[in-house]
C-alpha positions as CSV (number, residue, x, y, z in Angstrom):
1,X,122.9,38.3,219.5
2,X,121.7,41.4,221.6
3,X,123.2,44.0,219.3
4,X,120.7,41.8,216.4
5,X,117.8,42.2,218.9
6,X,118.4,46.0,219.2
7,X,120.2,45.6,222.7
8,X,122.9,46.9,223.5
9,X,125.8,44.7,225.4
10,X,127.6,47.4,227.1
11,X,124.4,48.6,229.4
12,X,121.3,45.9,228.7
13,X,121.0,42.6,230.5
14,X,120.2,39.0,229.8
15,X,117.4,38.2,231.8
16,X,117.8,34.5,233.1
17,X,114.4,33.2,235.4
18,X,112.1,30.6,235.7
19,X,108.7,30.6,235.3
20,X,105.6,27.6,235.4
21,X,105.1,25.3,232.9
22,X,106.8,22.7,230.7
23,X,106.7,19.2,230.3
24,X,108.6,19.1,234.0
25,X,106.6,21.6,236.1
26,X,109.0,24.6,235.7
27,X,110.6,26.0,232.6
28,X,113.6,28.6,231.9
29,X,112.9,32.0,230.9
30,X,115.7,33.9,228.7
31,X,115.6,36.9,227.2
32,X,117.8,40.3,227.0
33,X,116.4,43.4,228.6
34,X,117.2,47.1,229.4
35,X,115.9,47.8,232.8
36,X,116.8,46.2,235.7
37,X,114.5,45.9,238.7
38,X,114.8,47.0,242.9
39,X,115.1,43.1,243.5
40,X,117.2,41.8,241.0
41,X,120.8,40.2,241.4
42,X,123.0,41.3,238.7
43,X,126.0,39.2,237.8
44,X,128.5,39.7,235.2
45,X,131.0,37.1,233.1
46,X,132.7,38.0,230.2
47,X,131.2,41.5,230.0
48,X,127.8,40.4,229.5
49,X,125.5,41.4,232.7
50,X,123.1,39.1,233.8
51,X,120.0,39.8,235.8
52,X,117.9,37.1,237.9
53,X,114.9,38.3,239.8
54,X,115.0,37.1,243.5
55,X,112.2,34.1,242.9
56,X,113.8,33.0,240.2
57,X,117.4,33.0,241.8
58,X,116.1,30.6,244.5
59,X,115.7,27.7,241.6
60,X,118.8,28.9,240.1
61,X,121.6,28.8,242.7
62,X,124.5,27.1,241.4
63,X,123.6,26.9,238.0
64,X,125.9,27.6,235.1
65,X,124.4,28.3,231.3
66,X,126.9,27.3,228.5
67,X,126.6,28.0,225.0
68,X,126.5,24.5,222.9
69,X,126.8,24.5,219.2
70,X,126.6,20.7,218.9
71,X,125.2,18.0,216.6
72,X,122.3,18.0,218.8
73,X,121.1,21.7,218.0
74,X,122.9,24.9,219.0
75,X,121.5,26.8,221.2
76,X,122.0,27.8,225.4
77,X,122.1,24.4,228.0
78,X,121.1,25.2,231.6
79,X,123.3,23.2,234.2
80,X,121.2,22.8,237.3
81,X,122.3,21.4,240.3
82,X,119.1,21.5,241.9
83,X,116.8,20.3,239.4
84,X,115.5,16.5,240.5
85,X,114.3,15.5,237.2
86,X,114.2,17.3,233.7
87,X,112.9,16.4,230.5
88,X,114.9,14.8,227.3
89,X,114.7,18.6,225.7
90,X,116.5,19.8,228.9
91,X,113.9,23.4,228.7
92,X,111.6,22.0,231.6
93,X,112.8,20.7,235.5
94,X,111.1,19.5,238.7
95,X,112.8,20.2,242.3
């Protein structure tokens, strides 16, 4: 998917964050990007290097983002073990 995008897995990032908005209050931001800022945490899992800036990593502890190809839709599923109350579409959370 990066390497479509014009990214290039070996030294760009996916970017995961959160940002306002969304049915819930707070939605998830994710996107790939090539520079990598004096506050982010970089984490890496199966060669793919993921950047969270320090806000967003707050929200985020624990979380895990899976892949799902399913009869629902395909498409990436945030697991968030903070997150109170999302909505049916699973894009949007509340703490």
């Amino acid at each position: 998917m990066m390497h479509d995008d014009g990214f290039d897995a070996s030294k760009d990032f996916v970017r995961v964050g959160v940002k306002s908005g969304g049915c819930s209050g707070l939605s998830y931001d994710l996107k790939f990007d090539n520079s990598q800022l004096e506050d982010d945490k970089v984490f890496e899992d199966n060669d793919v290097k993921i950047i969270v800036d320090k806000k967003s990593f707050l929200y985020l502890v624990g979380t895990t983002l899976e892949y799902s190809g399913g009869l629902n839709g395909t498409g990436f599923v945030f697991n968030n073990p903070n997150a109170n109350r999302t909505c049916g579409c699973g894009e949007s959370f509340s703490l």
